[in-house]
N, C-alpha and C positions, 0 to 999 in steps of 0.2 A: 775672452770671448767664448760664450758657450753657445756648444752646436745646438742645434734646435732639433728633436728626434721627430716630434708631433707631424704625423701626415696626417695631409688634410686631402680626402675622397671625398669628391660629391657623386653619388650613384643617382642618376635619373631615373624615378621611379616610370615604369611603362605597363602598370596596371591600369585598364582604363576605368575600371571600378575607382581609382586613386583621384582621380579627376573630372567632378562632375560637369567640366565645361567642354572633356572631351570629344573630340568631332573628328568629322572625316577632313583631311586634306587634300590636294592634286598639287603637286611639283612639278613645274616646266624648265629642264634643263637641258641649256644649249651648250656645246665643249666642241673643241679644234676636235677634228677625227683622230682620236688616238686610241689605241687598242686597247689600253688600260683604263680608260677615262670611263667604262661602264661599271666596270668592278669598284674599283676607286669611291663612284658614288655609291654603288649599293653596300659596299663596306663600314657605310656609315650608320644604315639601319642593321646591321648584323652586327654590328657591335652593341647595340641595343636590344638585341633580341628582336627586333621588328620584322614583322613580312606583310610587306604591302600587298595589296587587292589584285591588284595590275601592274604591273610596269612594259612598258614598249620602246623602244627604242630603230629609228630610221638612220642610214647613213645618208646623207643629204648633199650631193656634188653641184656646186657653182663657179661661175666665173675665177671670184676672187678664194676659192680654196674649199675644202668638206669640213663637212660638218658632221656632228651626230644630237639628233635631237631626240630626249630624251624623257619619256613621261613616267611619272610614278605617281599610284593613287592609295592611299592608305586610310585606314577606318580607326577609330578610336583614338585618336592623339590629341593629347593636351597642345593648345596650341604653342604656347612655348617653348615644346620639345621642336617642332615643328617649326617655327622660326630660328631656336639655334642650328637644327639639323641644316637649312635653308642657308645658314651664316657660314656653317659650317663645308657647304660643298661650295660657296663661293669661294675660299682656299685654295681650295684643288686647281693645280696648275690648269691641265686643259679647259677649264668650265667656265666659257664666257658669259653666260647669262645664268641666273635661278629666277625664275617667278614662282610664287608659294600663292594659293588660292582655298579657301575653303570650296571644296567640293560641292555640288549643289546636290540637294536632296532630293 
């Protein structure tokens, strides 16, 4: 049996010159009110180097338990990156909802 050495990186390019279909997104994320659960998602664009336009964030008290509703708007992203990112914070324990929207211009 021979070990295999070969690692395999994929680096997501985040030049938007790289991508001429590049565009603006808006992220609508909802998560259990957890202290962690704002860092956690913006962790995901700082591992890419990304800095969104906006981001907001509300904590949101009802009946049935809090919430924290969570908006992020970012400018030049291939859409793809933009749907893994999207795939990718549904994962995250506290985050009951992602909706991903292109942006309106």
């Amino acid at each position: 049996m021979s070990a295999r050495t070969e690692t395999s990186q994929t680096t997501e390019q985040t030049d938007p010159s790289a991508f001429p279909e590049a565009a603006s997104h808006y992220f609508q994320i909802q998560t259990v009110a957890d202290p962690s659960a704002l860092s956690r998602v913006m962790e995901l664009f700082a591992q890419r180097s990304l800095l969104p336009v906006e981001v907001s964030c509300k904590h949101v008290c009802h009946a049935d338990g809090d919430d924290l509703h969570i908006h992020i708007a970012i400018n030049d992203l291939c859409p793809n990156i933009a749907a893994n990112l999207a795939a990718r914070m549904r994962n995250i324990v506290p985050v009951t909802r992602v909706v991903l929207e292109p942006a309106e211009g």
